[in-house]
C-alpha positions, -999 to +999 in steps of 0.1 A: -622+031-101-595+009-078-601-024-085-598-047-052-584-083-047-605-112-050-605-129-015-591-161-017-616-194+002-610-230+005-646-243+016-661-277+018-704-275+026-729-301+025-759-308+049-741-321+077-714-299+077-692-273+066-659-262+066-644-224+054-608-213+054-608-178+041-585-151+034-586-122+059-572-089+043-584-071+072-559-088+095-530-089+071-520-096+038-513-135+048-540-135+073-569-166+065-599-171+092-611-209+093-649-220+106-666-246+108-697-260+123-721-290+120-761-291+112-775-308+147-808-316+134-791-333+105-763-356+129-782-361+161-806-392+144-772-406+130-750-398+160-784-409+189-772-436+214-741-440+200-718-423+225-720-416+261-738-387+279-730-353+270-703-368+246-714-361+204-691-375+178-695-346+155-686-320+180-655-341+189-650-342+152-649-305+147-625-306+180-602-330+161-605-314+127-600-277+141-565-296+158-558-308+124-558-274+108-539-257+130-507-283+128-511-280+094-508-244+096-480-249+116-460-274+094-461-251+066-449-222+094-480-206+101-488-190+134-523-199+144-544-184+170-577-180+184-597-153+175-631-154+189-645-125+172-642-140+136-673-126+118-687-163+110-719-160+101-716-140+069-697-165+053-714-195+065-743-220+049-778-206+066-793-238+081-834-248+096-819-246+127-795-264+153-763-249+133-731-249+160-706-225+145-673-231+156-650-200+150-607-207+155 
């Protein structure tokens, strides 16, 4: 029997939030698929009245942390790129509801 690689992740989860940075064999051998997303039921009694209309720190926080990534990646000469058609939610936390998923 072949035996296959372990995939390597980097993940950070809690209640509020949760961040992934996996390996992607499937895309090449130096290929890694990041997600993240935030728990909305969990932030919007924290976050309530505290910014203006339509504006929610914790999505601007995944806007900013999702930038962060992809300089790092770049620093360390990494080609990033968008790929909308990540497979997310497999290797996300399963929330009660109001998960956003952010795929990059």
């Amino acid at each position: 029997m072949k035996k296959t690689p372990a995939i390597r992740s980097y993940e950070y989860k809690n209640d509020y939030l949760y961040i992934i940075i996996r390996q992607a064999p499937e895309e090449g051998p130096k290929a890694y698929s990041y997600c993240c997303g935030i728990n909305i039921s969990r932030f919007d009694p924290i976050c309530w009245g505290k910014a203006g209309i339509c504006s929610n720190p914790a999505f601007k926080g995944l806007q900013l942390l999702r930038a962060d990534v992809s300089a790092y990646g770049l620093k360390k000469g990494v080609r990033t790129k968008p790929a909308e058609r990540i497979p997310c939610g497999p290797m996300t936390p399963r929330a009660t509801g109001g998960t956003v998923r952010t795929p990059s």
